[in-house]
VOFIKOL-965769 format. One line per 3 residues: number of its first residue (from 1); their letters; for each residue x, y, z of N, C-alpha, C, O. Coordinates in Angstrom, 3 decimals. Example, Ala and Ser with C-alpha at 12.3 -4.5 7.8 and 13.67 -1.06 7.14 Angstrom:
<rs>
1) AS) 13.190:-5.690:7.800:12.300:-4.500:7.800:13.200:-3.300:7.800:14.236:-3.319:8.465  12.850:-2.250:7.080:13.670:-1.060:7.140:12.900:0.030:7.870:13.409:1.138:8.039
</rs>
This chain:
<rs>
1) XXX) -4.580:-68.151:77.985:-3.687:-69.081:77.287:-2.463:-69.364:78.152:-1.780:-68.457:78.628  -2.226:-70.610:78.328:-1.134:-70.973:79.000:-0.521:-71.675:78.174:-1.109:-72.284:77.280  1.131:-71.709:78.391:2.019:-72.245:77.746:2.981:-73.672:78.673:3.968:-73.504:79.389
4) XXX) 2.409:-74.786:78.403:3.035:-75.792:79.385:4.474:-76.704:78.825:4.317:-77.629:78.028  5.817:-76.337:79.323:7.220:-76.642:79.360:6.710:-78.009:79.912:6.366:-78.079:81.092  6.640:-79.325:78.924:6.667:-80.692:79.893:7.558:-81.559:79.739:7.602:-82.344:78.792
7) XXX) 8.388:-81.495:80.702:9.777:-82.195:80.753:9.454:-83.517:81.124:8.436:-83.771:81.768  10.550:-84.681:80.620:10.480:-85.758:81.392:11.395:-85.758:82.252:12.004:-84.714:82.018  12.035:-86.421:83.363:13.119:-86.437:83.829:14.355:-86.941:83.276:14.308:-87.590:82.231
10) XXX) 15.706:-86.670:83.984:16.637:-87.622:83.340:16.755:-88.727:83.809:15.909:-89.237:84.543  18.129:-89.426:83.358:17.909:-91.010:83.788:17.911:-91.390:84.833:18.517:-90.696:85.650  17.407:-92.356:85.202:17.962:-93.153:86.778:18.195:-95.151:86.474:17.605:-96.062:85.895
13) XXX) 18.960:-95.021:86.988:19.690:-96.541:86.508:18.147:-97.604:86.639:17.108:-97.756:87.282  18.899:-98.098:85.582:18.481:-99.755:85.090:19.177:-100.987:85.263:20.234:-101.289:84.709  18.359:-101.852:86.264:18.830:-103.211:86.547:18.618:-104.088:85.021:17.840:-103.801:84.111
16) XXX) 19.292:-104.885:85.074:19.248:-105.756:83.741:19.090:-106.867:84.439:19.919:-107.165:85.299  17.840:-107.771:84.142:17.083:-107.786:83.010:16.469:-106.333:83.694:16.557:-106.193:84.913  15.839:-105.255:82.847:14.515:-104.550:83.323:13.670:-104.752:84.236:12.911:-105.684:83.969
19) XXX) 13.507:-104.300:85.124:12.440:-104.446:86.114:11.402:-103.090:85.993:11.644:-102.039:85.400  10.123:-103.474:86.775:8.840:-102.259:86.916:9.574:-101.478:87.744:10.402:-101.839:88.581  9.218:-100.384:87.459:9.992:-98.813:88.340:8.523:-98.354:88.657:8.049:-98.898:89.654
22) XXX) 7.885:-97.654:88.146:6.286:-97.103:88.373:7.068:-95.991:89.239:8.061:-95.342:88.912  6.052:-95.949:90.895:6.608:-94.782:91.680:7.684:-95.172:92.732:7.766:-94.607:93.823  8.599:-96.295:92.279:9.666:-96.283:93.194:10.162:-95.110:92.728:10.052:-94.648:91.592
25) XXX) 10.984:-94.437:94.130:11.955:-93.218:94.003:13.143:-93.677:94.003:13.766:-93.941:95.031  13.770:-93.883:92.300:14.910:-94.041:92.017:15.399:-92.478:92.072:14.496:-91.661:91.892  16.651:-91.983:92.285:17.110:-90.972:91.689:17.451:-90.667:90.932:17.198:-91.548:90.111
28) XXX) 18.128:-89.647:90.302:18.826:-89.716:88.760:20.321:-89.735:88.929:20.926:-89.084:89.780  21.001:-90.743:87.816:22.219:-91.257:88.006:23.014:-89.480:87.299:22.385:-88.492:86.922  24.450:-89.670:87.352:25.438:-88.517:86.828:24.766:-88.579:85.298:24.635:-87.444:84.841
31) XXX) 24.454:-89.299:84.686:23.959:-88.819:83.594:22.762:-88.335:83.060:22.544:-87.759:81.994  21.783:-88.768:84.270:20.219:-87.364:84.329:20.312:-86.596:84.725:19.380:-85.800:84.614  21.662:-86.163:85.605:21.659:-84.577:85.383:22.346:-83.696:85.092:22.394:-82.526:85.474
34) XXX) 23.286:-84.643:83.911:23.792:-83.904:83.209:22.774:-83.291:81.857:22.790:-82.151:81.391  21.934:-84.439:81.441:20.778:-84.292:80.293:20.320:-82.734:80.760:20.420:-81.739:80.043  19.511:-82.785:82.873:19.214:-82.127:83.154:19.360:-80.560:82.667:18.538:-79.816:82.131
37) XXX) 21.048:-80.302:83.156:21.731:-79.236:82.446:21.817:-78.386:81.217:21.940:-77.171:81.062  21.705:-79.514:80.295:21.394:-79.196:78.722:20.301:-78.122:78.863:20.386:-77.164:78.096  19.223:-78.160:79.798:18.271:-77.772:79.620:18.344:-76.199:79.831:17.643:-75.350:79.281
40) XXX) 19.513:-75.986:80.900:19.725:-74.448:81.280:19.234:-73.557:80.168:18.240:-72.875:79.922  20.643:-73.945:79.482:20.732:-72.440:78.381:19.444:-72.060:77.659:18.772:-71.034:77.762  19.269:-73.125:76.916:17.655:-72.941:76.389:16.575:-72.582:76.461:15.914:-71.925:75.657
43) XXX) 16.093:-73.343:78.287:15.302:-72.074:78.801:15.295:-71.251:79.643:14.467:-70.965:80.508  16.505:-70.753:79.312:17.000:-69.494:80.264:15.956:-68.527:80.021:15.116:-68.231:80.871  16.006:-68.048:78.894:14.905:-66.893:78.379:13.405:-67.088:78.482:12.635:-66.242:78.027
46) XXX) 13.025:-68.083:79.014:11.553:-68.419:79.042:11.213:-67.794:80.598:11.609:-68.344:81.626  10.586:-66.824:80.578:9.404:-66.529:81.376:8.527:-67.274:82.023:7.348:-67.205:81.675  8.999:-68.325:83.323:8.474:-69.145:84.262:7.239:-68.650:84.814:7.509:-68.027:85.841
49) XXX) 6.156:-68.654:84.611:5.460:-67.687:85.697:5.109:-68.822:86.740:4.310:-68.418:87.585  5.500:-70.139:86.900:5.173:-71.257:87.686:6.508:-72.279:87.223:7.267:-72.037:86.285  6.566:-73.265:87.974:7.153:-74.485:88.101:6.945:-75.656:89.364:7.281:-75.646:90.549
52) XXX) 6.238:-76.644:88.527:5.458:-77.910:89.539:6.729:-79.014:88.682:7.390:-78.671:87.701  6.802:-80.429:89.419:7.190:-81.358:89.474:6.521:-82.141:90.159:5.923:-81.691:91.136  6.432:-83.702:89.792:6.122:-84.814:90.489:6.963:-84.694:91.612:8.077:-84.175:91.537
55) XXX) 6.390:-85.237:92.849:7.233:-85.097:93.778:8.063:-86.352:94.079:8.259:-86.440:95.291  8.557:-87.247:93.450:9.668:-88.164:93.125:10.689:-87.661:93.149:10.703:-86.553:92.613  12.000:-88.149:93.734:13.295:-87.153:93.580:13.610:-87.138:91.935:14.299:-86.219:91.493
58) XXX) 13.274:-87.812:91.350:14.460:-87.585:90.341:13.524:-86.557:89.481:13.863:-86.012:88.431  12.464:-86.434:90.050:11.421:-84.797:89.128:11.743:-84.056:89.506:11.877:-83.168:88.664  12.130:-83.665:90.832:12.371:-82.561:91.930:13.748:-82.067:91.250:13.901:-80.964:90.725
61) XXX) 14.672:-83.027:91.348:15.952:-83.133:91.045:16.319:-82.192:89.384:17.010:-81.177:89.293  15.781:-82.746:88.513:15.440:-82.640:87.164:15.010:-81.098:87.395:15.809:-80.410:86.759  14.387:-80.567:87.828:13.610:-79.399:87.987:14.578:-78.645:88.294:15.005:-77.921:87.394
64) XXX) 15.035:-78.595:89.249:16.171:-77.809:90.186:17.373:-77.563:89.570:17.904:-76.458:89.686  18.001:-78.673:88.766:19.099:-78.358:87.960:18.662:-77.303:86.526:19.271:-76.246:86.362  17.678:-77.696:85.662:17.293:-76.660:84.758:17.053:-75.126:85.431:17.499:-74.208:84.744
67) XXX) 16.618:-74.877:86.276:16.072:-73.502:87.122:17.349:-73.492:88.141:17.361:-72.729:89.107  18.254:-74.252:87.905:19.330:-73.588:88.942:19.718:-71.771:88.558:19.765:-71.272:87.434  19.929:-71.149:89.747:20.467:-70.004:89.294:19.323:-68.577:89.435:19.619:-67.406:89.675
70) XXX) 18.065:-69.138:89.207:16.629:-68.616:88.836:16.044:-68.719:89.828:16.280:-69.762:90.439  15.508:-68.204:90.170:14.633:-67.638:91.575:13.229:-67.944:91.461:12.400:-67.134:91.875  12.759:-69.422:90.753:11.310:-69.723:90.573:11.506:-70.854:91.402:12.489:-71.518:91.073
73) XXX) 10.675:-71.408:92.678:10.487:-71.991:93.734:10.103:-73.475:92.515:9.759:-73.269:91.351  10.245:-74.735:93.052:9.506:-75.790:92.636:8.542:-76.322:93.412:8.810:-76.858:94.488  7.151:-76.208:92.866:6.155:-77.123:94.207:6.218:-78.475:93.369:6.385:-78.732:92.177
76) XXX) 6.032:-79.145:94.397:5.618:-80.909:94.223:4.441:-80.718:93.891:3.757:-79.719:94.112  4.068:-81.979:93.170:2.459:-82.093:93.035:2.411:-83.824:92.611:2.726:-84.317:91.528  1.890:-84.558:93.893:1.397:-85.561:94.058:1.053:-86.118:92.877:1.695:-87.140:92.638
79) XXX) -0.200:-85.622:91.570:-1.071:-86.175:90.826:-0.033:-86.251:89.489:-0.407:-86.951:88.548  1.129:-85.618:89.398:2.306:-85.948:88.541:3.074:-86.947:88.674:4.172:-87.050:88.128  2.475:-87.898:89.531:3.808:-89.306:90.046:3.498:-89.965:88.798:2.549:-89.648:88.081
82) XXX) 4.512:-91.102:88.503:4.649:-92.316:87.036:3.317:-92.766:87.920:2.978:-92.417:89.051  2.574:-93.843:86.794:1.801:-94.802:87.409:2.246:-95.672:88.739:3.393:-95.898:89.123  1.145:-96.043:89.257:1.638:-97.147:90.880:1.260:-98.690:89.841:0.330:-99.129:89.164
85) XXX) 2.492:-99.045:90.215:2.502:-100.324:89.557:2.097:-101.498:90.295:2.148:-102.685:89.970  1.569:-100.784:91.650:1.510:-101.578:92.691:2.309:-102.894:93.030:3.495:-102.680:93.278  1.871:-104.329:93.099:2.866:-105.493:93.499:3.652:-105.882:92.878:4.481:-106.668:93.336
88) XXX) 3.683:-105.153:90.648:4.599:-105.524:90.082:5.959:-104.378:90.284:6.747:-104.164:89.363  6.052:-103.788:91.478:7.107:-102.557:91.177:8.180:-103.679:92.105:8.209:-104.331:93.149  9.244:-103.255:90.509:10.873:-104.026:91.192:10.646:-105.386:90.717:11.366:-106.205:91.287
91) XXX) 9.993:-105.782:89.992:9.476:-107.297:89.655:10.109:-107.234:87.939:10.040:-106.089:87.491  10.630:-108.151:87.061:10.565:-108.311:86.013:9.766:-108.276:85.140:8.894:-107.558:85.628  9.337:-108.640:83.858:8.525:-109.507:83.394:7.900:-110.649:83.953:6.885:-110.804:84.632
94) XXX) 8.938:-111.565:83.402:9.287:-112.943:83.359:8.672:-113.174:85.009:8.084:-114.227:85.256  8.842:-112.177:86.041:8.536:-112.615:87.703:6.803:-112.297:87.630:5.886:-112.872:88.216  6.771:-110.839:86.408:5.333:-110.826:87.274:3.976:-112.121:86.155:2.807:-112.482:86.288
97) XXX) 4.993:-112.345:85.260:3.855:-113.719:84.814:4.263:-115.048:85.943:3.391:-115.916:85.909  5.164:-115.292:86.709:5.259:-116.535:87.200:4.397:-116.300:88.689:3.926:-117.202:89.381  4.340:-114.891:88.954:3.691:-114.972:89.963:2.170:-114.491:90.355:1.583:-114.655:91.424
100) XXX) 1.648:-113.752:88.981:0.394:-113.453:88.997:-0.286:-113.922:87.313:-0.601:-113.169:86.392  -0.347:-115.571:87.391:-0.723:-115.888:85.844:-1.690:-114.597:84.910:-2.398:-113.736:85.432  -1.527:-114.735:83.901:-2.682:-114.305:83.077:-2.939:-112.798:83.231:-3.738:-112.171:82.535
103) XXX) -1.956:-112.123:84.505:-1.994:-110.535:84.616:-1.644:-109.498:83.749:-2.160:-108.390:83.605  -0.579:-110.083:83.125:0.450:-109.203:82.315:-0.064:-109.051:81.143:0.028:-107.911:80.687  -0.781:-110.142:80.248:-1.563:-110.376:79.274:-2.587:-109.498:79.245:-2.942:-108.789:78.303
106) XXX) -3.090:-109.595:80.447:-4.271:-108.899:80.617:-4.520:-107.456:80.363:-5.452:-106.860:79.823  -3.345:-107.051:80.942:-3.187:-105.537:81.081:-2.796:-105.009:79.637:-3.078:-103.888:79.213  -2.027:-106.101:78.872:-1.452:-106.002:77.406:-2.584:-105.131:76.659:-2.642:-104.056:76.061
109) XXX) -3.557:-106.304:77.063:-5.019:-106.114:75.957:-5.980:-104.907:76.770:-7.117:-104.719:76.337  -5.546:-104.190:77.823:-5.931:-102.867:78.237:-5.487:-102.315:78.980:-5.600:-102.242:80.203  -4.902:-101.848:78.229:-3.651:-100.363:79.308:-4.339:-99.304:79.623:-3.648:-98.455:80.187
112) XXX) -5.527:-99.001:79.465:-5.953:-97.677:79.898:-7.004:-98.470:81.526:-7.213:-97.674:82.442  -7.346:-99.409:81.634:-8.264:-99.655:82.248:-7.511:-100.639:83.632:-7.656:-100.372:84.825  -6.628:-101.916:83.010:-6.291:-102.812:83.400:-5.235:-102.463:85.087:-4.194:-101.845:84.866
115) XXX) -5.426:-102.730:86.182:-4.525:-102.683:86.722:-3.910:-103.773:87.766:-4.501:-104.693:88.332  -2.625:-103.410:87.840:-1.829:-104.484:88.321:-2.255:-104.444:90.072:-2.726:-103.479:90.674  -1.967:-105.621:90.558:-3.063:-105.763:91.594:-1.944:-104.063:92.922:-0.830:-103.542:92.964
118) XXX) -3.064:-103.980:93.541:-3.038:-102.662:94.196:-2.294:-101.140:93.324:-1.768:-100.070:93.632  -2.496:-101.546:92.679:-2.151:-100.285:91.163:-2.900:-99.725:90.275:-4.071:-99.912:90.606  -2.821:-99.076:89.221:-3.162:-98.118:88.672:-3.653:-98.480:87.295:-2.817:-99.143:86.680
121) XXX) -4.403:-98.318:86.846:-4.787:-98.550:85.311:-3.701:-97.017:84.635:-3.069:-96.363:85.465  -3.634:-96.653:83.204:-3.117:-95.353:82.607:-4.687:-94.912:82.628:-4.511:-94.612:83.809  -5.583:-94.705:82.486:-6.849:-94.202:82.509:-7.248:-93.405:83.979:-7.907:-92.408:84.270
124) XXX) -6.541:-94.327:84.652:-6.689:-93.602:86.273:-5.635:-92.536:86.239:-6.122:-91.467:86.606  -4.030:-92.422:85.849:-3.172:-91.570:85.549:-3.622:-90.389:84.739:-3.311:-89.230:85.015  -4.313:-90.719:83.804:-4.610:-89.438:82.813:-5.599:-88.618:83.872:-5.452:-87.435:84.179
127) XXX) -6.755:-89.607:84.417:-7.563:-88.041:85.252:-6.540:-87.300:86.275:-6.263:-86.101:86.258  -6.100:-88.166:87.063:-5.086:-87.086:88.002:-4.426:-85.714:87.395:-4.654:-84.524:87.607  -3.250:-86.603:86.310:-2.461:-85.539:85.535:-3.049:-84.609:84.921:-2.640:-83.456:85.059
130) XXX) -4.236:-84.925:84.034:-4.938:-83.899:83.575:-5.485:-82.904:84.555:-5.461:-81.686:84.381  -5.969:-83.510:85.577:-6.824:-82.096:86.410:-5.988:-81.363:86.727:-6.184:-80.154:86.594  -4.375:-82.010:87.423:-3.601:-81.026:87.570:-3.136:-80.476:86.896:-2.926:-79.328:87.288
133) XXX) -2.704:-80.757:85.658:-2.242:-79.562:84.373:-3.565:-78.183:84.055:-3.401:-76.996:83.774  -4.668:-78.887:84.227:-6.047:-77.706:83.999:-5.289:-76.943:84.902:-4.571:-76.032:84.487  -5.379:-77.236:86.160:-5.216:-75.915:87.461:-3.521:-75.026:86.793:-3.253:-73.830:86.906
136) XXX) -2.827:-75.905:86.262:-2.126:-75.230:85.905:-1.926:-73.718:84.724:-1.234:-72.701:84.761  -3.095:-74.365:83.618:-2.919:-73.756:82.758:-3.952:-72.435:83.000:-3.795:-71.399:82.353  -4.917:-72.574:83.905:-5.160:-71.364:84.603:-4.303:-70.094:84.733:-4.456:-69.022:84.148
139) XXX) -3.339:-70.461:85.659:-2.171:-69.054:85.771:-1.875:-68.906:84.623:-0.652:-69.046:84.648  -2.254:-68.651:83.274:-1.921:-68.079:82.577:-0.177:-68.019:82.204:0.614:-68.448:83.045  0.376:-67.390:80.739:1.814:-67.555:80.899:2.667:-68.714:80.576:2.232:-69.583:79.820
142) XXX) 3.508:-68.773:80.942:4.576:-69.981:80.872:4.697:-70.756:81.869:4.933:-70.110:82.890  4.617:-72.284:82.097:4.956:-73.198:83.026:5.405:-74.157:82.720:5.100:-74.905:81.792  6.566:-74.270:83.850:7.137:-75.836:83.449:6.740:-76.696:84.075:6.677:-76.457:85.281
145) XXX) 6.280:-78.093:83.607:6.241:-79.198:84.840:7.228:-80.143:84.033:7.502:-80.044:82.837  7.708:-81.085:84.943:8.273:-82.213:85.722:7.943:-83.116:85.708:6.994:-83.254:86.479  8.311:-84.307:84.998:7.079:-85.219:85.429:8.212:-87.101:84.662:9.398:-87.371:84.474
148) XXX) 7.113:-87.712:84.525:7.371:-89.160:84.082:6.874:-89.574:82.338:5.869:-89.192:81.738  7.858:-90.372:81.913:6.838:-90.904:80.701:5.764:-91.484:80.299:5.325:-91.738:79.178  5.219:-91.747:81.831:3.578:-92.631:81.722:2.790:-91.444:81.440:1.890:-91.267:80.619
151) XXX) 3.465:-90.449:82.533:2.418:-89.350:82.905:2.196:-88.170:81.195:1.196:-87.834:80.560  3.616:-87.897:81.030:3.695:-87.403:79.812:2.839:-87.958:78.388:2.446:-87.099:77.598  2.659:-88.941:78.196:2.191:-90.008:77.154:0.335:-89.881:77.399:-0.538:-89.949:76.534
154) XXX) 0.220:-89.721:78.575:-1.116:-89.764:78.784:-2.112:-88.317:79.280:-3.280:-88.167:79.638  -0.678:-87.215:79.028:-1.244:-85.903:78.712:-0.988:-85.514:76.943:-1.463:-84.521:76.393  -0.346:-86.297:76.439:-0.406:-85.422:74.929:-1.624:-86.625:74.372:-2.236:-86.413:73.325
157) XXX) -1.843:-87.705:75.086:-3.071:-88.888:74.335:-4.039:-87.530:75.029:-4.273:-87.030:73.928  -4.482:-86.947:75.633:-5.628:-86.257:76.075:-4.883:-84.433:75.016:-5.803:-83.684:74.686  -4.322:-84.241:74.862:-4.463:-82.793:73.855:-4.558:-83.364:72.683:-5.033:-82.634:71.812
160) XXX) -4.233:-84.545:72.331:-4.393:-85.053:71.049:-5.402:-86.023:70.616:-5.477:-86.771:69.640  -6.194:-85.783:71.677:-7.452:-86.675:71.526:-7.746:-87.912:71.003:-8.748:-88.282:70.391  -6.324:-88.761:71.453:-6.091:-90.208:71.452:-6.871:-91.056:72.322:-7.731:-90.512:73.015
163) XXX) -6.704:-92.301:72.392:-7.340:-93.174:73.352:-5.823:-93.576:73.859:-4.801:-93.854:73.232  -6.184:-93.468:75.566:-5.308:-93.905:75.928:-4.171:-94.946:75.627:-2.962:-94.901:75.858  -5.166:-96.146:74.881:-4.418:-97.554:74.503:-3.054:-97.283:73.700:-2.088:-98.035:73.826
166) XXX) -3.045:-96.035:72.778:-1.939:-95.500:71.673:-0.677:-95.034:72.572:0.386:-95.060:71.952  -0.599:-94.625:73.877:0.424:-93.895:74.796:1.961:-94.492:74.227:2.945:-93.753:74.225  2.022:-95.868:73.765:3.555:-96.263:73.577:3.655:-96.053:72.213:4.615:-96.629:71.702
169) XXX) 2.836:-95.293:71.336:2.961:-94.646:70.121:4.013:-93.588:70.180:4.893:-93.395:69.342  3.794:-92.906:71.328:4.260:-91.918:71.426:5.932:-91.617:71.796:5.795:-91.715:73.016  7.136:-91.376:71.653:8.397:-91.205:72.039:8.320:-90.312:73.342:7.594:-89.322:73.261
172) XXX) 8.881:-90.506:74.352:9.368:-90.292:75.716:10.360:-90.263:76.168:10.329:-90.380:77.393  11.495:-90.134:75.659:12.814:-90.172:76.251:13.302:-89.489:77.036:12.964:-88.317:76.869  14.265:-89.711:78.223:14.495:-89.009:79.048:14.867:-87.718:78.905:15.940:-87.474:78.353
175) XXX) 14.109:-86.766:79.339:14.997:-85.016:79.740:14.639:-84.541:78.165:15.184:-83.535:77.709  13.707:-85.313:77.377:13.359:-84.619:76.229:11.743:-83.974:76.515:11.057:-84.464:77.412  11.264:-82.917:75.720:10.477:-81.611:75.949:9.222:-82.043:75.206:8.971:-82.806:74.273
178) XXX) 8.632:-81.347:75.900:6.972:-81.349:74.974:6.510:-79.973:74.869:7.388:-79.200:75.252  5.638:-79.496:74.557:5.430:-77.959:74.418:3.765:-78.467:74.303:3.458:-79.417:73.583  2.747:-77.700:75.111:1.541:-77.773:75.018:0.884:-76.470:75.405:1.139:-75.840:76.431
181) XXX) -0.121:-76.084:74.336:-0.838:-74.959:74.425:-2.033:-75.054:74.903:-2.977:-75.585:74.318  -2.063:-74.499:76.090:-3.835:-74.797:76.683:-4.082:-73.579:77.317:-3.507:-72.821:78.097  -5.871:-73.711:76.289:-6.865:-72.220:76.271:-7.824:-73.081:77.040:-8.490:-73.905:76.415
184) XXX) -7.945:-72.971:78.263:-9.633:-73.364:78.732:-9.398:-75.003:78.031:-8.301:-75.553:78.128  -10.329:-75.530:77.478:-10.547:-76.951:77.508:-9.936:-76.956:76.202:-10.029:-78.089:75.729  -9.255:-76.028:75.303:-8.390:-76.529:74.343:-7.333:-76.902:73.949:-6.729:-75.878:73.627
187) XXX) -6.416:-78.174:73.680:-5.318:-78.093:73.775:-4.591:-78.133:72.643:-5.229:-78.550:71.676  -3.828:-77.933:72.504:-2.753:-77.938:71.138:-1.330:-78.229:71.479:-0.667:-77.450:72.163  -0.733:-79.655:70.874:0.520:-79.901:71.002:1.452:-78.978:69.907:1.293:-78.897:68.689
190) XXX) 2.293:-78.432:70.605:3.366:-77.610:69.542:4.463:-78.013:69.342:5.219:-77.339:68.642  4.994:-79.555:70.041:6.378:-79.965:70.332:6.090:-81.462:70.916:5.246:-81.846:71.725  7.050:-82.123:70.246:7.133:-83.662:70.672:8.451:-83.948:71.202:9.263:-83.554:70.366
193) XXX) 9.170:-84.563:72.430:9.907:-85.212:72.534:11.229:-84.832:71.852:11.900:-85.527:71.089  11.478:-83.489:72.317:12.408:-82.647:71.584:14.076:-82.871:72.217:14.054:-83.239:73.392  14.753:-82.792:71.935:16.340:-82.462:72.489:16.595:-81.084:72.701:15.842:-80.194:72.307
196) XXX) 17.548:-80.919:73.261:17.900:-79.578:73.977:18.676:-78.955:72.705:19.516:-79.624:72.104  18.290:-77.412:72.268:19.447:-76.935:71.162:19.138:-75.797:71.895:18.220:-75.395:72.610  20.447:-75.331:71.388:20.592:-73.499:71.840:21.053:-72.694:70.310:21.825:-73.202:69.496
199) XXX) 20.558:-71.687:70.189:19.276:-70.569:70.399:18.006:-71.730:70.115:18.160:-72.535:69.197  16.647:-71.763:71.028:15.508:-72.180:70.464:14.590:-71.166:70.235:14.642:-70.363:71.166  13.931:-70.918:69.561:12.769:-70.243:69.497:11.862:-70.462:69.720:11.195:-70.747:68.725
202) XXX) 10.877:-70.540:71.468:9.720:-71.210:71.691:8.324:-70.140:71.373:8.224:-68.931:71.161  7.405:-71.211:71.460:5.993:-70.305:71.152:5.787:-70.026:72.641:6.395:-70.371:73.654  4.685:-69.260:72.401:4.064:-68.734:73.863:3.548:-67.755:74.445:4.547:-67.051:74.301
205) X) 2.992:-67.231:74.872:2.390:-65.575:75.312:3.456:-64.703:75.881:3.193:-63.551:76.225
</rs>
C-alpha cells in the first residue's frame, strides 16, 4: 500500500487575455511560493519515503519549498509534465481558431483523444502519468509528487474510474492536495483539492 501526496503547483503568472501554457516553463510568481509554504507545517509530520516532481521549474520549485529543511532529495520525472499543447502553446483562444479553423472545436468534442497539431491528446497524458505513479506506488509508504492540473485531473479520472472526457469536472487549483491510496491496481481517492490547515490528520501506512 502506498500513500500518494499529489500536489499541484503554485501560481505562475497569467497574460490577459489567457493564453495555452501546456509545457512552457513558466515559473512560479511570489505568490506560488508562498501557497508553496503553507504546505510546510502540515506535512512536516508525514513520512516521505520518496519525492518526484514534473521536471518543469515551477514543480521542482513547488517541491523544494514544501520539503525545505528535510533531507528528502526531489527526482524529476519527465512523464509528470502538463500536456504538450504543441503549436497552440502561448497562443489564445481567439489565435488558435483564426489560425487552425475547426481545431479547437474539435478537440472540444474530444479531450481525451483530440490533439493539437504536434501535441498531446489527455488520453496520451493519463498513460504516461499513470505508469509513472504505478512505479511509484510500488515503494510502498508515503510519497509526494509534483505535478500539473492536466496531469492531476487525469490521475484521479483513472482512480476514479472516469472517462477521461469528465477531467474539468474535477477542481484543480493551485498548491491544493489530493490524497490517493494505491494497492497494486487499486486505487482509492481519500482527498480532493484540499487547502493547507494545520494540525491535519492524514491517512496512510
Amino acid at each position: 500500500m502506498s500513500t500518494v501526496y499529489l500536489l499541484r503547483h503554485g501560481a505562475i503568472f497569467q497574460r490577459r487575455p489567457r493564453r495555452f501554457v501546456g509545457q512552457t516553463d513558466f515559473p512560479l510568481t511570489d505568490e506560488g511560493r508562498a501557497q508553496a509554504a503553507l504546505w510546510r507545517e502540515p506535512l512536516a509530520e508525514v513520512p516521505f519515503a520518496a519525492a518526484v516532481a514534473s521536471d518543469l521549474s515551477r514543480c521542482l520549485e513547488t517541491a523544494a519549498i514544501v520539503l525545505s529543511g528535510r533531507d528528502i532529495p526531489v527526482r524529476p520525472e519527465p512523464r509528470l509534465r502538463e500536456i504538450n499543447l504543441g503549436q497552440w502553446e502561448g497562443l489564445t483562444v481567439e489565435e488558435v481558431k483564426e489560425r487552425f479553423p475547426g481545431d479547437y472545436e474539435r478537440r472540444g468534442q474530444d479531450l481525451a483523444h483530440c490533439r493539437p497539431r504536434d501535441g498531446e491528446g489527455f488520453a496520451d497524458v493519463q498513460a504516461r502519468a499513470v505508469a509513472a505513479v504505478r512505479e511509484l506506488a510500488a515503494l510502498d509508504g508515503n510519497v509526494l509528487v509534483v505535478a500539473h492540473g492536466g496531469v492531476n485531473r487525469v490521475l484521479l479520472c483513472h482512480a476514479l474510474g472516469l472517462d477521461v472526457s469528465h477531467i474539468f469536472r474535477l477542481g484543480q487549483d493551485y498548491c491544493r492536495l489530493n490524497i490517493l491510496a494505491i494497492d497494486g491496481e487499486h486505487w482509492r481517492v481519500d482527498a480532493v483539492n484540499c487547502a493547507p490547515m494545520a494540525p491535519w490528520r492524514f491517512p496512510g501506512p
